[in-house]
N, C-alpha and C positions, 0 to 999 in steps of 0.2 A: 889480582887476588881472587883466588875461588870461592865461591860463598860459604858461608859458616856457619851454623848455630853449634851453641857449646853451654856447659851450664860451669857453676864454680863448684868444684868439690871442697875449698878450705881458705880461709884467711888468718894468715897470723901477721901478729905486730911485735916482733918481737920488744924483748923477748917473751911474751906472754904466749901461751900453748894455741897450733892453729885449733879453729872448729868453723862450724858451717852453720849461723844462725837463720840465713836466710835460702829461699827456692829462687835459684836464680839463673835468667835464660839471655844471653845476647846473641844478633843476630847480622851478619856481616855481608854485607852485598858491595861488591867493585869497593869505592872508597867508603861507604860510609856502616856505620853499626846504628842499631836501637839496644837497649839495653834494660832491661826490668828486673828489680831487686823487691821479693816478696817475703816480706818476717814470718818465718812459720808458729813465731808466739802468738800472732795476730790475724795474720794477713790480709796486713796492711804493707804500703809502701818504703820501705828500707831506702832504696834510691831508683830514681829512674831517671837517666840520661839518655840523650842521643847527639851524633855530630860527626865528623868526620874519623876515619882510621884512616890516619899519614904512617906509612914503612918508611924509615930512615934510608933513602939511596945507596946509601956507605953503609949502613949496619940493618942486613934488614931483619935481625933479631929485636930491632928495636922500633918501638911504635908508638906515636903519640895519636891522643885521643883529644879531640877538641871536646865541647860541652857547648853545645846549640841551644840544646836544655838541658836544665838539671834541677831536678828537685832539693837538689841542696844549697840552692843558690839561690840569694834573695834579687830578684833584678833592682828594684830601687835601693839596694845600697851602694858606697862609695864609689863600688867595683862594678859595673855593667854588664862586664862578659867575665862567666866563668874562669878561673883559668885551664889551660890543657892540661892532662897529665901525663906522663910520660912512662912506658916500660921496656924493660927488657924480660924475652923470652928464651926460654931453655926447653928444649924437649927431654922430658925423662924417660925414662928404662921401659915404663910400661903403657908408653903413648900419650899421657898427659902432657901438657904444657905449666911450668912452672915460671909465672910473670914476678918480679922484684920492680921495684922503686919504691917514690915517695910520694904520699897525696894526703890529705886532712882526712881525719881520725874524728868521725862525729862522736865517739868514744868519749874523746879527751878533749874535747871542748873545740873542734876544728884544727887541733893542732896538726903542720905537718911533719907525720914520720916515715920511718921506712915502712913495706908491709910487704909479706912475700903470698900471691894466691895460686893455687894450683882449679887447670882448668883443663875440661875435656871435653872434647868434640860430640859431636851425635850425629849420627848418621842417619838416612831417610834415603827413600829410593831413588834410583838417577833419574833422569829425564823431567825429574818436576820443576815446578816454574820456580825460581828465584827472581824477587825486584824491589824496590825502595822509595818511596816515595817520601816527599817533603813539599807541605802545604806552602802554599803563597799568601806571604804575612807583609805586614807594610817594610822590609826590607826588600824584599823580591818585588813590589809592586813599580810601577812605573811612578816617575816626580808629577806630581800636582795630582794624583790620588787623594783624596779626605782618609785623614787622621781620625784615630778616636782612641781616647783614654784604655779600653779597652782592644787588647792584642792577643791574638788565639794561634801558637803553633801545633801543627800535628804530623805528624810522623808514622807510614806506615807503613813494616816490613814482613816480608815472607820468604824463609828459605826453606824450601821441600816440604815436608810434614810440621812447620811450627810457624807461628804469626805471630808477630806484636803491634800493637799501634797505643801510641802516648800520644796524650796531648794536652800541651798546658797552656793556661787561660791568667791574661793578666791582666787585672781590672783596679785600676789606680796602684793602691800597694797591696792587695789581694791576691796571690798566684796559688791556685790550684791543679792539679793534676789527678787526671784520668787515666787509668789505664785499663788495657784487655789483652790475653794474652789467650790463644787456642793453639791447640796441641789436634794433628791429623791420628784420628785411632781406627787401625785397622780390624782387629778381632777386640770386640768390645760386645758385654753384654745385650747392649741396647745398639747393635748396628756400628758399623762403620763410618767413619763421617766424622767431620771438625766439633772437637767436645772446648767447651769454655773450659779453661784452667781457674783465670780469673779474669775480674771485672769488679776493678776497683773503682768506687766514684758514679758509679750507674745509679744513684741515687737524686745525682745532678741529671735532672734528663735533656737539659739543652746542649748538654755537652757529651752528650751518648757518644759512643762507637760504633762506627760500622762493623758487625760481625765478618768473620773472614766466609762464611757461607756465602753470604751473598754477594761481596766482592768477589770471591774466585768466581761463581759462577757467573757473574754478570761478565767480567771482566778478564777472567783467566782467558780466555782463546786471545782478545784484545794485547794483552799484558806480554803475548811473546814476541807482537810485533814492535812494542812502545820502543823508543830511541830515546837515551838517554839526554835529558835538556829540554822534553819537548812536556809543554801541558796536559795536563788530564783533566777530567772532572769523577768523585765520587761523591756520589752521594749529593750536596749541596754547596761543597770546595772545591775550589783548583788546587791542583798540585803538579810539583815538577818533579819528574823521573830522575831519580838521581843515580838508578843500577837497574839491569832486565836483563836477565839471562835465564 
């Protein structure tokens, strides 16, 4: 799969009318997405997930999405692991992508209904780096590692001109999320060069973000030789390469 970022232009539930409450950017590298959902009433967090993008072998109009993380998902309830959700894609008339299923409706109380979203690509120049990284948390770690009540995932992806990096922190029944989201701007008043979008939760500063400045440039020339499965270090984390192209 070729890398992707895209944003949502609409959701509807039927039958109620689509609209577009929130700014929202996902970002798709080999198998896996990040995904940030920003309320433009607030701008504050709507949803932020990340986790795998499975194509159905038989249908590949169809695609499930796991949920590694998700901000709507309590970890210490009943339920552990999110569930996946599942869609199918349409391509319309005028290049969008019109996605249908069904997944809980924070709307109506978590209920699951149908919802139909339309999504459109963005485009950025060729040749730039695409990759995906995912922190090593005590799933990834080796057996007889020390445990601790506290558990921090993070997630950090870049395709062509846009980054995101989430990361959520789970501290007994406490789960907070972070996020940072920069946009590459080429004719811009103030210069050229990666502008913060956002940077939600920078208030918490043990739990900061690496800005994408200083990752690409430490790391960009690094980043085109990484192989997929192999460790990294940023910043004061490991992570494992989960896409590089």
């Amino acid at each position: 799969m070729a890398p992707r970022a895209s944003t949502r232009v609409s959701i509807r539930w039927p039958p109620a009318p689509a609209s577009e409450p929130t700014d929202t950017l996902v970002l798709s590298v080999g198998g896996y997405y990040v995904d940030l959902r920003v309320r433009k009433s607030d701008g504050e967090i709507d949803w932020a997930l990340a986790g795998e993008r499975i194509v159905d072998p038989q249908h590949s109009a169809k695609v499930k999405f796991t949920h590694i993380i998700d901000s709507h998902h309590n970890p210490s309830s009943s339920e552990p692991e999110p569930a996946p959700d599942v869609g199918d894609f349409i391509k319309l008339p005028n290049g969008d992508d019109l996605e249908t299923g069904e997944m809980p409706n924070p709307d109506a109380g978590g209920q699951v209904m149908p919802y139909e979203e339309i999504w459109r690509e963005l485009k950025w120049p060729t040749g730039n780096s695409c990759w995906f990284l995912e922190s090593v948390d005590s799933h990834d770690a080796e057996k007889g590692t020390a445990t601790t009540t506290r558990r921090t995932k993070t997630f950090h992806a870049k395709v062509g001109n846009y980054y995101l990096a989430l990361r959520q922190v789970i501290n007994g029944e406490d789960v907070t999320f972070v996020a940072l989201r920069q946009d590459y701007h080429i004719d811009d008043e103030e210069g050229k060069g990666w502008k913060t979008i956002y940077e939600i939760g920078k208030q918490q500063q043990q739990l900061q973000l690496d800005r994408l400045t200083g990752i690409d440039e430490r790391l960009g020339t690094e980043a085109t030789g990484w192989r997929v499965g192999e460790k990294v270090v940023v910043g004061n984390e490991s992570y494992i390469v989960r896409a590089s192209e």
